[in-house]
C-alpha angles and dihedrals in degrees: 000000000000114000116200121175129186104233135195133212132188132261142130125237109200084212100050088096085077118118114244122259131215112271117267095168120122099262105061117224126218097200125049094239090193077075114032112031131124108254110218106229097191105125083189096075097073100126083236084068113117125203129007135121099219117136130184087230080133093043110134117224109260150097114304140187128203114231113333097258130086128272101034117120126134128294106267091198123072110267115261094236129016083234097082144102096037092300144058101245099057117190126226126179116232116213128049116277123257134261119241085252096052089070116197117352127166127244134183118237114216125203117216113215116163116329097326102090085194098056093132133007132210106197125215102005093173126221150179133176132222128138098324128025124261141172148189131206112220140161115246096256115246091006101061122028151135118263128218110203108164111119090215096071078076111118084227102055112100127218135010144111102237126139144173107245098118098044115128111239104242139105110301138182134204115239127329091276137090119237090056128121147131110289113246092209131073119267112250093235138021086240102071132102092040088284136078090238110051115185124220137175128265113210134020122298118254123255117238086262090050097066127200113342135178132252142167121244115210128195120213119223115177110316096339114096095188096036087136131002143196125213146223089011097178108222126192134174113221093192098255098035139008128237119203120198101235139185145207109273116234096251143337132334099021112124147176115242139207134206128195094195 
């Protein structure tokens, strides 16, 4: 069993008394995380540290800080043993840090393990520095992503109590085909999708130079077509397919929906 951990060394930034300044990166956020973020607590995950066999296998998706004190941010050399940071997989962040200025940029997390310092990558975990250090864990759109391959999902498809709460927030695409996406118009029905609350986009789908875009997912329930959404649902065209950036609904039966027409 593979057991990856996130890790954290020490240094100071001169620039790090700045105040914060409003996002201009390419993936628009909708919180200030400089705000609102989870603070991971685990002294143990000093990358001096030394034994341990913790892992962030459970870890949600979100913006996260390292102790809540100044100058921690993660090692940005590989770790001198893979037994480190309370595990035996420790993480490092390859690239510099940015700048406040710099906004948002995207770095890749390996994992050490042995001697090999690149066992394991995590692509674009996004960052951007103020007064305090934060992180996100994100698949690199288009390249790494869920798949849904359940045919019922189909708005076509009649009948069913499926729904999405337990779905993993992260990128996912509909079927291993092109022409597939989420329908933009309201199902005809509430019993469509292999659920009683299927989902659809509001709003057209980007083109490739568009990059990725927000919309709002709706679930039908009777007559009504917006009887629930979801917002901020991040949406990009990767020229054959599209990926959409879901999360978990809120309860059964919502579901996520495809359409092949």
């Amino acid at each position: 069993m593979r057991v990856t951990k996130l890790c954290f060394g020490f240094s100071v930034e001169s620039d790090w008394s700045r105040k914060w300044r409003e996002f201009s990166g390419p993936i628009k956020e909708r919180i200030d995380p400089c705000q609102l973020h989870t603070v991971l607590h685990d002294e143990d995950r000093d990358i001096e540290d030394v034994g341990g066999n913790e892992c962030d296998r459970q870890l949600n998706a979100g913006w996260y800080r390292f102790l809540n004190k100044t100058g921690i941010r993660m090692p940005t050399t590989c770790p001198p043993t893979d037994t480190r940071c309370g595990t035996s997989w420790p993480g490092w962040l390859k690239g510099v840090h940015p700048t406040v200025e710099d906004g948002i940029v995207a770095r890749t997390v390996y994992f050490r393990r042995r001697q090999n310092c690149k066992e394991l990558a995590e692509h674009n975990i996004e960052r951007n520095y103020g007064p305090i250090a934060h992180g996100r864990i994100n698949f690199k759109v288009g390249q790494k992503h869920y798949m849904h391959n359940q045919l019922d999902r189909d708005i076509e498809d009649v009948g069913g109590y499926e729904c999405d709460s337990q779905l993993n927030s992260g990128w996912y695409r509909f079927l291993n085909k092109t022409g597939i996406r989420m329908p933009t118009t309201c199902p005809p029905t509430d019993t469509r999708c292999g659920t009683t609350w299927p989902g659809w986009l509001e709003g057209v789908h980007p083109t490739v130079e568009d990059g990725i875009v927000t919309r709002t997912v709706y679930f039908r329930k009777r007559e009504e077509c917006k009887e629930l959404a979801v917002h901020n649902i991040d949406v990009k065209n990767c020229s054959s397919f599209f990926v959409y950036f879901l999360r978990p609904t809120s309860k059964c039966t919502y579901r996520y929906c495809y359409s092949s027409k």
